[in-house]
C-alpha positions as CSV (number, residue, x, y, z in Angstrom):
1,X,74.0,-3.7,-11.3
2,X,72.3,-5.9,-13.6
3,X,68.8,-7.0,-13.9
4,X,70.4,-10.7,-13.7
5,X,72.3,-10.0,-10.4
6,X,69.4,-7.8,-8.9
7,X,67.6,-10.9,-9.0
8,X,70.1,-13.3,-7.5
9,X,70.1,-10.7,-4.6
10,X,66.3,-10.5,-4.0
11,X,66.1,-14.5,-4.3
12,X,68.5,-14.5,-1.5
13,X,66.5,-12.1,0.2
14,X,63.4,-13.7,-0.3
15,X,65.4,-17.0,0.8
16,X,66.5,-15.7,4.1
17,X,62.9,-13.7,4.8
18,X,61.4,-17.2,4.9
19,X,64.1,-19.4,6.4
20,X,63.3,-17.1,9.7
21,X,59.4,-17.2,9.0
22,X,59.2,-13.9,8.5
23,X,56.2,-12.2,6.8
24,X,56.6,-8.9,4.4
25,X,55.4,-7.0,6.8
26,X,57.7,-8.1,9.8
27,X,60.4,-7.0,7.9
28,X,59.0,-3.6,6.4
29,X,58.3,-2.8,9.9
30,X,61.8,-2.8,10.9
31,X,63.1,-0.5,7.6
32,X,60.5,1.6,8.3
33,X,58.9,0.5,5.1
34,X,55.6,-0.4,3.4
35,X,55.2,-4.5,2.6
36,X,55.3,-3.5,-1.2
37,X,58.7,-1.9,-0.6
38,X,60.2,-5.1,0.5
39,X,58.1,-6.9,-2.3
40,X,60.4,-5.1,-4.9
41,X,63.8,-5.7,-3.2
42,X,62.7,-9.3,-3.4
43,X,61.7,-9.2,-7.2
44,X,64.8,-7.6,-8.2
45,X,63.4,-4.4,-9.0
46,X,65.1,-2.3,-6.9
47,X,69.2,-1.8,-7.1
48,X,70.4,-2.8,-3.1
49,X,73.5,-0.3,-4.4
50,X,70.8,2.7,-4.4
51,X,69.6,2.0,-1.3
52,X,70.5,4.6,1.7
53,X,72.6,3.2,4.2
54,X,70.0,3.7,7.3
55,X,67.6,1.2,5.4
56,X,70.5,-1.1,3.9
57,X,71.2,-1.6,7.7
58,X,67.9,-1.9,8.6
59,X,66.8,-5.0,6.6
60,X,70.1,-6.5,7.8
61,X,69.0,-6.3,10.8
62,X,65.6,-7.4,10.1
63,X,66.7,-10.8,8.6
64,X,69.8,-10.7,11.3
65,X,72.7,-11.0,8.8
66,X,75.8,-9.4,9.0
67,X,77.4,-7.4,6.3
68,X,79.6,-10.2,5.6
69,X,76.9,-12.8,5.5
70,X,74.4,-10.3,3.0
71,X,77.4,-10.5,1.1
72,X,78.3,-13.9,1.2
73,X,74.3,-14.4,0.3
74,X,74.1,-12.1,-2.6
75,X,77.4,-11.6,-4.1
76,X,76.9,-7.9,-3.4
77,X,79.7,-6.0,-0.9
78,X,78.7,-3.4,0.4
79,X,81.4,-0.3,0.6
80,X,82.9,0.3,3.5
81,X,81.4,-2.8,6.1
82,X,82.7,-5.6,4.3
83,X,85.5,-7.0,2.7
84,X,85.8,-7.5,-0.8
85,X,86.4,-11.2,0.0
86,X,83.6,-12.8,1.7
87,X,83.8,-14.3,4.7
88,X,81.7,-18.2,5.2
89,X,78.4,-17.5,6.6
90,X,76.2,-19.0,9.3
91,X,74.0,-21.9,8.3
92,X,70.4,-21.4,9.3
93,X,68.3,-25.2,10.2
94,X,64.6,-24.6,10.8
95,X,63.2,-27.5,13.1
96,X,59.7,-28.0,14.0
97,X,58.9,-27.6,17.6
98,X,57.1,-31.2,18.8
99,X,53.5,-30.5,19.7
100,X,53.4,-27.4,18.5
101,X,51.6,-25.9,14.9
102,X,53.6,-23.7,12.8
103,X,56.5,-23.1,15.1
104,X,59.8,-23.4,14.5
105,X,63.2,-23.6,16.3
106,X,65.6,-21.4,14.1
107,X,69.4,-22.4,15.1
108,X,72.4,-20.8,13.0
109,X,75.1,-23.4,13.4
110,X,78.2,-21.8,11.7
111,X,80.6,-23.9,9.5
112,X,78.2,-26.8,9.9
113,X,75.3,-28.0,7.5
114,X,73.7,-30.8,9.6
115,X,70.6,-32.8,7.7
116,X,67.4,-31.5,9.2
117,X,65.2,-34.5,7.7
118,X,63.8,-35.8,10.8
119,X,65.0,-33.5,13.4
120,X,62.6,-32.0,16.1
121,X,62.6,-29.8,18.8
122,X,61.2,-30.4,22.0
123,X,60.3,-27.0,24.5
124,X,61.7,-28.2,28.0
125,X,62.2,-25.3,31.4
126,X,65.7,-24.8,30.6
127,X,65.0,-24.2,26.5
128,X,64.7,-27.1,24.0
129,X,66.3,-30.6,23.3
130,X,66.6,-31.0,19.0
131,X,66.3,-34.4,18.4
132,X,66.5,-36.8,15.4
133,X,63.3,-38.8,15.2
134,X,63.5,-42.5,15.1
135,X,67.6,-42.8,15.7
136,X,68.1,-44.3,19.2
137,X,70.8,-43.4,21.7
138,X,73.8,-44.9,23.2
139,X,73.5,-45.4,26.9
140,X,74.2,-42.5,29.1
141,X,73.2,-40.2,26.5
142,X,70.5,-37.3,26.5
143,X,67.1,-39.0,25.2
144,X,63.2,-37.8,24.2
145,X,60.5,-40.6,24.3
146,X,57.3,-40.2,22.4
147,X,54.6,-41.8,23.4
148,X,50.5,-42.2,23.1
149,X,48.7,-38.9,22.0
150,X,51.8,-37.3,21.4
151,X,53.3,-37.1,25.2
152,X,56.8,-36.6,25.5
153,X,58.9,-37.4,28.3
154,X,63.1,-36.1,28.0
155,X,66.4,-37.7,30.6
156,X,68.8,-39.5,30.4
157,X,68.8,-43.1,28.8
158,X,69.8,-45.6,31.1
159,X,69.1,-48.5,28.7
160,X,66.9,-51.2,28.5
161,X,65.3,-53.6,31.0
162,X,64.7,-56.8,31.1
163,X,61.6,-57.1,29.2
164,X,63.4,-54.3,26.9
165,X,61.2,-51.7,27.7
166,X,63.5,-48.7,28.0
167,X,65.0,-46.7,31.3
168,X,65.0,-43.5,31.3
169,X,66.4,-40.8,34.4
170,X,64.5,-37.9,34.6
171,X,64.1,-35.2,36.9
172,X,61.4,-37.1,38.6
173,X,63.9,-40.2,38.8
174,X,63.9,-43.5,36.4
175,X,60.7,-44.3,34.5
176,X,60.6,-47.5,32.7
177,X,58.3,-47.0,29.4
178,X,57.0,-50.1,27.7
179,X,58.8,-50.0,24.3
180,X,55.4,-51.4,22.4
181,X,54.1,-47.4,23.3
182,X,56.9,-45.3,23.1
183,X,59.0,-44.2,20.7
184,X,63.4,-43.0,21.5
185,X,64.8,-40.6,19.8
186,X,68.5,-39.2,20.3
187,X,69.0,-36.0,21.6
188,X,71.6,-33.8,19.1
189,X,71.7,-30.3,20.7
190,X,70.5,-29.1,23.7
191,X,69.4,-25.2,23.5
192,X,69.4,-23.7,27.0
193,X,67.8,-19.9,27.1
194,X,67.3,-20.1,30.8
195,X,69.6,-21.4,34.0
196,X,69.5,-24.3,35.9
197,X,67.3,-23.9,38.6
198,X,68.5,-25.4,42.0
């Protein structure tokens, strides 16, 4: 392997590492390595084809690619788990979770590369709602208001009122929100981790 393509491969690495906010460490935990370790896979200076298979596996699973995606990433096959033709990846968006410092919504969307300029994600019971700040909603649709010191409120928007301040259903019923204080965004994917509860 060349020194130029040893470096393409620890860029992608490195690449991925951060895309999923992970730290050195993080990931030298899961090969069972020290932070340096993983500090020369990332500056090229260690030959992934020399690397045994248990720990080749191991920081696949650290930054949660598949053989096919590692490859896809790097350029690099690996014998035996992949094909020699490489297979389209899945698209990682990081989104800023509303309210929150330093923590981030990770979705892999696959065969899609959505824009994530302006897109947020607000933590509700059942998961999150992603929105795209400052793009309003058609009626019906799934909605996040922002409003004074950063209060949120998520439903369904119902449209405006007469004084066109905005309706909104929630679970609480319809809230009418005086459009001078709050902010609509549209709701673009809903992430549920946990079910409905009756």
């Amino acid at each position: 392997m060349t020194t130029e393509t040893r470096t393409h491969v620890g860029e992608a690495i490195r690449r991925r590492r951060k895309e999923l906010g992970l730290t050195l460490g993080d990931v030298a935990r899961v090969l069972g390595a020290s932070d340096g370790y993983v500090w020369k896979l990332e500056q090229g200076l260690i030959n992934v084809e020399n690397v045994a298979l248990p720990r080749l596996m191991g920081l696949l699973q650290a930054l949660r690619w598949t053989p096919e995606e590692f490859t896809m990433a790097t350029g690099v096959a690996l014998p035996g788990l992949t094909a020699q033709e490489p297979t389209p990846g899945v698209n990682l968006l990081k989104v800023p979770v509303w309210g929150e410092k330093e923590v981030f919504l990770v979705l892999g969307l696959p065969g899609e590369t959505p824009s994530p300029r302006d897109l947020r994600a607000l933590r509700v019971p059942e998961g999150y709602l992603v929105f795209r700040e400052g793009t309003p909603p058609e009626h019906g649709e799934p909605a996040v208001t922002t409003g004074p010191g950063g209060e949120t409120v998520a439903g369904r928007f119902l449209g405006f009122t007469a004084r066109r301040s905005y309706a909104l259903e929630t679970r609480k019923g319809v809230l009418v929100l005086e459009k001078a204080d709050w902010e609509l965004h549209r709701v673009v994917v809903e992430v549920r981790l946990y079910p409905d509860e009756e």
